[in-house]
PyMOL CGO cylinders between C-alpha atoms (Angstrom):
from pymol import cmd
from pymol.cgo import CYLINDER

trace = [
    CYLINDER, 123.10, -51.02, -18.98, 125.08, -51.93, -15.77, 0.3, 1, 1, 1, 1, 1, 1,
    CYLINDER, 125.08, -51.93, -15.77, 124.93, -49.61, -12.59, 0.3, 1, 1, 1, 1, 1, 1,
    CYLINDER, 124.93, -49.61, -12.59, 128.59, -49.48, -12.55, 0.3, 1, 1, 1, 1, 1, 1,
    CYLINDER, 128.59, -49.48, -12.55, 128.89, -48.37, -15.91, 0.3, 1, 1, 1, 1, 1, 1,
    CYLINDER, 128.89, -48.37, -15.91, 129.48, -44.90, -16.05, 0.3, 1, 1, 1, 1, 1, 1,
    CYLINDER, 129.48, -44.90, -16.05, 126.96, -42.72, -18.09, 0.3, 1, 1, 1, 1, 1, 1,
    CYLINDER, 126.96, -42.72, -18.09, 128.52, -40.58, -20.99, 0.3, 1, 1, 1, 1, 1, 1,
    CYLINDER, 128.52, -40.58, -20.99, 128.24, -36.78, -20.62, 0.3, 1, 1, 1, 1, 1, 1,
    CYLINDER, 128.24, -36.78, -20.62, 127.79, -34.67, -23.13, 0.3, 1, 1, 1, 1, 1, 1,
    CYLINDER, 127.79, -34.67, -23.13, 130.68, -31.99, -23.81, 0.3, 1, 1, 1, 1, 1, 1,
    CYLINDER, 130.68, -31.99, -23.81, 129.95, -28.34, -22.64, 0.3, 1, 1, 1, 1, 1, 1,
    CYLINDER, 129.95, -28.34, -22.64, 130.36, -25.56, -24.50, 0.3, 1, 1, 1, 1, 1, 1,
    CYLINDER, 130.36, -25.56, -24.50, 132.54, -23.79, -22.32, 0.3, 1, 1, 1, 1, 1, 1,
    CYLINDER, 132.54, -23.79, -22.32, 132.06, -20.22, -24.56, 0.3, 1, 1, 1, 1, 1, 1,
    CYLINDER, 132.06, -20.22, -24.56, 128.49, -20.22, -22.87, 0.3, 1, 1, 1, 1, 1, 1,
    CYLINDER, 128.49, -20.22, -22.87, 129.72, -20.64, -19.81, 0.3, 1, 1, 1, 1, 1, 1,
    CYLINDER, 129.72, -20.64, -19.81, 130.19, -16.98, -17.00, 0.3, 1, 1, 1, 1, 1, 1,
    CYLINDER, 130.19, -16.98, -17.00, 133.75, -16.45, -15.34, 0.3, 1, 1, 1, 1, 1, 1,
    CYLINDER, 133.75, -16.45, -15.34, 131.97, -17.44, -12.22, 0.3, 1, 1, 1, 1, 1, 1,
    CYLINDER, 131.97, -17.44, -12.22, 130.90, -20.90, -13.72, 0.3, 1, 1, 1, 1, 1, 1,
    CYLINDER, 130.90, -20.90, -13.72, 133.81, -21.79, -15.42, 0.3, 1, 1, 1, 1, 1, 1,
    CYLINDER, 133.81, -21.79, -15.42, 135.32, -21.15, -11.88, 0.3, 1, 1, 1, 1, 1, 1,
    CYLINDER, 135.32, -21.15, -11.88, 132.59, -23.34, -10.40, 0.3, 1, 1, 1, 1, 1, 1,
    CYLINDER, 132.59, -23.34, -10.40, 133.34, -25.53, -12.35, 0.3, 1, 1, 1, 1, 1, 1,
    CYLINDER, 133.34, -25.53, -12.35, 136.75, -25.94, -12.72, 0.3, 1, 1, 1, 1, 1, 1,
    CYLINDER, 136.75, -25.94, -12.72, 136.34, -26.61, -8.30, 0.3, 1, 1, 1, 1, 1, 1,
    CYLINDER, 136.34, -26.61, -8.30, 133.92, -29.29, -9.23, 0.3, 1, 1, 1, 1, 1, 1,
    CYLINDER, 133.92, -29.29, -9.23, 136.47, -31.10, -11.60, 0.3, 1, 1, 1, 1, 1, 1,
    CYLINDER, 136.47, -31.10, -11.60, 139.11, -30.87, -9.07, 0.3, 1, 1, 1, 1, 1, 1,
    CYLINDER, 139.11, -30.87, -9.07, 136.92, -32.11, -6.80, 0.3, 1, 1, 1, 1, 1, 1,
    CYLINDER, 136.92, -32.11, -6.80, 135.88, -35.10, -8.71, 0.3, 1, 1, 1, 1, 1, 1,
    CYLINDER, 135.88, -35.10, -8.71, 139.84, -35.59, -9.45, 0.3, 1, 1, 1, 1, 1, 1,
    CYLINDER, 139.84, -35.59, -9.45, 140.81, -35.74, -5.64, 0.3, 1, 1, 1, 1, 1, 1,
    CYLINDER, 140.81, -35.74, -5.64, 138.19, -38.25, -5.35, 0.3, 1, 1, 1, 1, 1, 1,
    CYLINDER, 138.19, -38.25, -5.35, 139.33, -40.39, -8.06, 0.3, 1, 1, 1, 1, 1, 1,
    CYLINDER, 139.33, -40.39, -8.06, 143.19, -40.09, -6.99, 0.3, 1, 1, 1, 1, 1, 1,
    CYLINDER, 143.19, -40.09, -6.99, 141.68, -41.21, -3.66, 0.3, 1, 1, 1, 1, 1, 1,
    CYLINDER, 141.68, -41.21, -3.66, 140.47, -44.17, -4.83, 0.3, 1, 1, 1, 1, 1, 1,
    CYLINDER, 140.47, -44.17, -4.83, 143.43, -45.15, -7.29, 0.3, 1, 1, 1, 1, 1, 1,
    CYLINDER, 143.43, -45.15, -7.29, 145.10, -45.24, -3.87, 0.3, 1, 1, 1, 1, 1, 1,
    CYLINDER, 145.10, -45.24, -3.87, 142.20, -47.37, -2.25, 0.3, 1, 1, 1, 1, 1, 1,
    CYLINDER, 142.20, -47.37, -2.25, 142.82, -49.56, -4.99, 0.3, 1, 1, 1, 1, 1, 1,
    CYLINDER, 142.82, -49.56, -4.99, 146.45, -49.97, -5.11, 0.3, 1, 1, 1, 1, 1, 1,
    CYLINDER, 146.45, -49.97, -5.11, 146.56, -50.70, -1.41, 0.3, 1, 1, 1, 1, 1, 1,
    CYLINDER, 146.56, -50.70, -1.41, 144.10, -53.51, -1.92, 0.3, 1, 1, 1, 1, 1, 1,
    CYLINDER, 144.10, -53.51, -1.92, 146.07, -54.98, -5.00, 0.3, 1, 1, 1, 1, 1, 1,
    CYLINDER, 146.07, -54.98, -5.00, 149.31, -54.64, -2.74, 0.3, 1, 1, 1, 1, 1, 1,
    CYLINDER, 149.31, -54.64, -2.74, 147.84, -56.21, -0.06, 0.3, 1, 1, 1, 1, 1, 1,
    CYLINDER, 147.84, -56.21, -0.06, 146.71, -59.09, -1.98, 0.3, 1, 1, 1, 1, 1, 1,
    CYLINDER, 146.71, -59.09, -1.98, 149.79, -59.19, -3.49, 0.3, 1, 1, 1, 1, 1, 1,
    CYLINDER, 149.79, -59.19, -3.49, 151.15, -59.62, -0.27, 0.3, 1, 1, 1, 1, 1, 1,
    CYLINDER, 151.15, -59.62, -0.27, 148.92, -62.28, 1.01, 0.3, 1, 1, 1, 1, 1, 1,
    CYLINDER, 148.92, -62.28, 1.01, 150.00, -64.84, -2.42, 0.3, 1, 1, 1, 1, 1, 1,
    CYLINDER, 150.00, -64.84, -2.42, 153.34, -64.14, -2.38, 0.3, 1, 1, 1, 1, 1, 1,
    CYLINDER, 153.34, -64.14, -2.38, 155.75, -67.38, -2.62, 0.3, 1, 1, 1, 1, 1, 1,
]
cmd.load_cgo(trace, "trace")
């Protein structure tokens, strides 16, 4: 298995789950969303720039 890979996670049964978990983690998630619209950004301003730079 590769580093880079990312590791499967098993699904939660959100029934078990408090109000103040589900709240927990329902920050996490958005957390972990703001990250990865972060680096779709990152990203996109790399392939743009490269773009860029091999334009004719």
């Amino acid at each position: 298995m590769f580093e880079d890979e990312p590791t499967k996670k098993t699904k939660v049964d959100l029934e078990l789950l408090s109000v103040d978990e589900l709240k927990a983690r329902i920050e996490t998630l958005k957390a972990d969303i703001a990250a990865c619209e972060a680096e779709i950004h990152k990203k996109q301003a790399h392939k743009s720039a490269a773009e860029d730079i091999f334009k004719t």
